[in-house]
N, C-alpha and C positions, 0 to 999 in steps of 0.2 A: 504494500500500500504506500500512497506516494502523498506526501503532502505538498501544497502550494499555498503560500499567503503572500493577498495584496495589500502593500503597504504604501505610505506616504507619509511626508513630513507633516501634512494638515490635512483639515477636511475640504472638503471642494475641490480636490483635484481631477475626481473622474476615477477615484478608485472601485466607487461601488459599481458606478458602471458599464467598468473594464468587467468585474467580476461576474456582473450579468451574462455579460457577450459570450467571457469564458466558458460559464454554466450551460450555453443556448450552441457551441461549439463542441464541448469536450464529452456529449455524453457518452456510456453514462456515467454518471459524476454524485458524489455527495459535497452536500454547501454546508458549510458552518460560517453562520452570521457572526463573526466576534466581534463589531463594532457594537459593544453593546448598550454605551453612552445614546448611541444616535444611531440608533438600528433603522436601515432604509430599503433592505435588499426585497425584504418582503414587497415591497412599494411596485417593484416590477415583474417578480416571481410570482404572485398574488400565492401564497403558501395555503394549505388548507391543512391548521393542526390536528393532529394523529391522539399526541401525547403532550402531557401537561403535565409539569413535575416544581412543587414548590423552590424555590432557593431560597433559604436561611443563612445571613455571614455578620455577625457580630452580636451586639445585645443589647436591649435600653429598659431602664431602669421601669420598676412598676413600682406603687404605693399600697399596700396595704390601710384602707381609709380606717379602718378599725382599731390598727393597732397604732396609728400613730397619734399623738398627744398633740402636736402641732407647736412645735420648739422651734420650728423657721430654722434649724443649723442647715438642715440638707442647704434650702433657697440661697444660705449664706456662705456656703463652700462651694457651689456649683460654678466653675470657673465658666461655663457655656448658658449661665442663666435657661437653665429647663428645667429646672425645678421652681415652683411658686406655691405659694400659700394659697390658693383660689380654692380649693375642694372644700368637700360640706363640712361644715362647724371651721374651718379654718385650717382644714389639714393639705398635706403637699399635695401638689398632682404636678405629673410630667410634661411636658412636651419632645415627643415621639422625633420631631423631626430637629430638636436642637441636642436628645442626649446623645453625647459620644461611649456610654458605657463603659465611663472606667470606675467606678463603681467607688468613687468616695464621699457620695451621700451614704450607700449601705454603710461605708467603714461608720461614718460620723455619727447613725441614728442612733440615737440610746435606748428606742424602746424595737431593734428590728423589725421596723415596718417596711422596709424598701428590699427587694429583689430585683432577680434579672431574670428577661425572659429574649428568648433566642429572637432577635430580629429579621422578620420576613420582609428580605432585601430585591425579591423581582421570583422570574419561572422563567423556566427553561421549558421550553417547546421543540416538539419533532413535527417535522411539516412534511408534504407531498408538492412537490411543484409539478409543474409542465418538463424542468430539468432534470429532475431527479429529488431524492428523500433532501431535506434540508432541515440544520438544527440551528435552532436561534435562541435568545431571549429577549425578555423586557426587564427594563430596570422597574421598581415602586419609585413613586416620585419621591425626590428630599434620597434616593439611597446612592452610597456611591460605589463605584465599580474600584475594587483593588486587583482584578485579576485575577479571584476565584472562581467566579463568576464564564471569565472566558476558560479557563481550564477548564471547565466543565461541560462547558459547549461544545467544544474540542473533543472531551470524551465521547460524548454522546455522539457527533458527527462519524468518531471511529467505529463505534460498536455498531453505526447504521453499518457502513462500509463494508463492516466484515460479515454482518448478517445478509447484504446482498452482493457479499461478493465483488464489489465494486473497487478497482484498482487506485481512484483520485479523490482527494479531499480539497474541496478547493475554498480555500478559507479568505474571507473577507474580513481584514485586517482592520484594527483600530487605528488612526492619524496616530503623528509623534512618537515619543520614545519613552511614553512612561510605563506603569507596571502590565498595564492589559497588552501593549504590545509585546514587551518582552514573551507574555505567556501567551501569545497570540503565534509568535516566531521560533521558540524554544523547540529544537527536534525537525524542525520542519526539512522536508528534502529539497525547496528550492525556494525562492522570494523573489516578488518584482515591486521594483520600487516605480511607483508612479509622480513624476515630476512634473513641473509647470515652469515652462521658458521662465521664470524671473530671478529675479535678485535674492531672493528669499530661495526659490525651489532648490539653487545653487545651494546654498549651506544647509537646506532640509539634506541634500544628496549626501553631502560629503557626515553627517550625521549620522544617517541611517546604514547609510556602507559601513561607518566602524560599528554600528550596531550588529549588523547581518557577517560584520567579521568577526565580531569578540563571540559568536554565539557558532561559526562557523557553518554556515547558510549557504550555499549557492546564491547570485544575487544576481537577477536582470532587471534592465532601469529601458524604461520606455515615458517619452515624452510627450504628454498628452497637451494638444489643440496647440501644436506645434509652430503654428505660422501667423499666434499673435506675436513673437518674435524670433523670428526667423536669425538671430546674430544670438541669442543665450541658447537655444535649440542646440544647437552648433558647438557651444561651448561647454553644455551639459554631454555632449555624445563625447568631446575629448576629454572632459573628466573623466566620465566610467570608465573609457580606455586605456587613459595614464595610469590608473590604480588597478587595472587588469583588470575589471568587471567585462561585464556581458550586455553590450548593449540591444537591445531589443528592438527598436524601432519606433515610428513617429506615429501619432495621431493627429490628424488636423482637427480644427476647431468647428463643428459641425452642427446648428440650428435642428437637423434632423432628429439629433438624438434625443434634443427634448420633446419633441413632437412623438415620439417612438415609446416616452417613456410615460407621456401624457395619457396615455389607454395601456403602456403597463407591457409594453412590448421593450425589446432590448434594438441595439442598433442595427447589429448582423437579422435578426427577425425582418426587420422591418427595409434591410436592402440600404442603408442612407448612404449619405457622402463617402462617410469615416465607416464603412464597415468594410471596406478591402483594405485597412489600414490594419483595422483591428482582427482581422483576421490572419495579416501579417505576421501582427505581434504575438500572437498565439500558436503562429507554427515555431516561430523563433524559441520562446519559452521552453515549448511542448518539446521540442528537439533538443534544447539544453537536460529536462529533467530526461529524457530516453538517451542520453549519451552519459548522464550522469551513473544510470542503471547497469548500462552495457558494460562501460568503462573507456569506450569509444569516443 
């Protein structure tokens, strides 16, 4: 089984919907949603879930109304102000979306009214597309994603895989270089960095390559909507070269694909500008991971 994740220095470069085209190319394929901040893939997959599994990842305090006296300490230790006097006769009550659960109201209370209860942080979903089984989630709102979250997205994308036999995991990567990407990238058999001609995309690149080196990744870098400047374009393809990457190829900047994406279709579906581009860029890939295999 092969993994691929689409990555980028930020959002809006066209990573999600590089990874559509991919899904609407490579089958058959399983998708793992890990952007899961700003999960969009669904948007043009139109998924139909299968399976519903809660996620739980940290913990926020609860009040016991009964047992506590109403000493105001917890309100007056709580360095995150979620704990107040408002409950009935004058006792604590929480705010769910301001505790961080480190749990030194409990230490402070004199009469053990305050506990913790596991915080239900979003669900993990298995979906059906038109491309193949697809694993995704939703975050709860107010919850933040540390990257347990996509690890286990990941799993579940695997187990589909191996329950249909399917050789490709093709994973839709979170922007930037914080915790979810790393467990979005960790193990993976190759990675395409999606870049954007600018000033920025240049130092998102040279970022994300020592990320996909220190973790030891195969890396391809393809440059999406390529000929809003046609001189950084150019400049990006001799960077990935000088540091021995793999460069993948250009996408031009193409009105179609929103129109394609507006009824929920991908670009290659729907024939646009940029879909002999992006089809390109997918044999390019696809030949790196099968030469990766062979040893060729």
């Amino acid at each position: 089984m092969k993994e691929l994740v689409v990555l980028s220095g930020k959002g809006g470069t066209g990573k999600t919907s590089l990874t559509a085209c991919f899904a609407s190319l490579a089958q058959p394929v399983v998708l793992a949603d890990c952007d899961v901040d700003a999960a969009n893939l669904h948007l043009v997959l139109a998924p139909k879930a299968e399976r519903r599994e809660t996620f739980r990842a940290g913990r926020e305090a609860h009040v016991e109304t009964t047992a506590c006296c109403g000493c105001g300490r917890c309100a007056a230790a709580c360095r995150f102000d979620s704990m107040s006097m408002g409950g009935p006769h004058g006792t604590a009550t929480v705010d769910p979306l301001g505790c961080e659960g480190c749990g030194v109201c409990a230490f402070i209370c004199p009469t053990g009214a305050i506990g913790f209860n596991d915080r239900v942080a979003g669900s993990v979903m298995v979906s059906r597309t038109r491309c193949g089984a697809m694993a995704h989630a939703r975050l709860t709102p107010g919850s933040d994603n540390s990257g347990k979250l996509v690890s286990w997205v990941r799993q579940q994308a695997r187990r589909l895989a191996e329950e249909e036999n399917c050789q490709l995991v093709l994973i839709d990567g979170p922007p930037g270089l914080a915790c979810p990407t790393m467990a979005a990238l960790t193990g993976c058999s190759h990675a395409l960095i999606v870049i954007e001609p600018t000033m920025s995309g240049l130092h998102d690149l040279d970022r994300i390559l020592a990320l996909t080196k220190h973790f030891e990744v195969p890396t391809s870098v393809c440059v999406n909507k390529w000929d809003i400047d046609a001189e950084k374009s150019v400049a990006v393809e001799r960077r990935v070269r000088t540091v021995g990457g793999h460069f993948a190829g250009r996408v031009r900047y193409d009105r179609g694909v929103t129109q394609a994406q507006m009824h929920a279709r991908t670009a290659v579906e729907d024939d646009t500008a940029s879909a002999a581009d992006i089809r390109s860029v997918w044999r390019q890939v696809a030949g790196q991971i099968a030469m990766a295999e062979t040893g060729y």
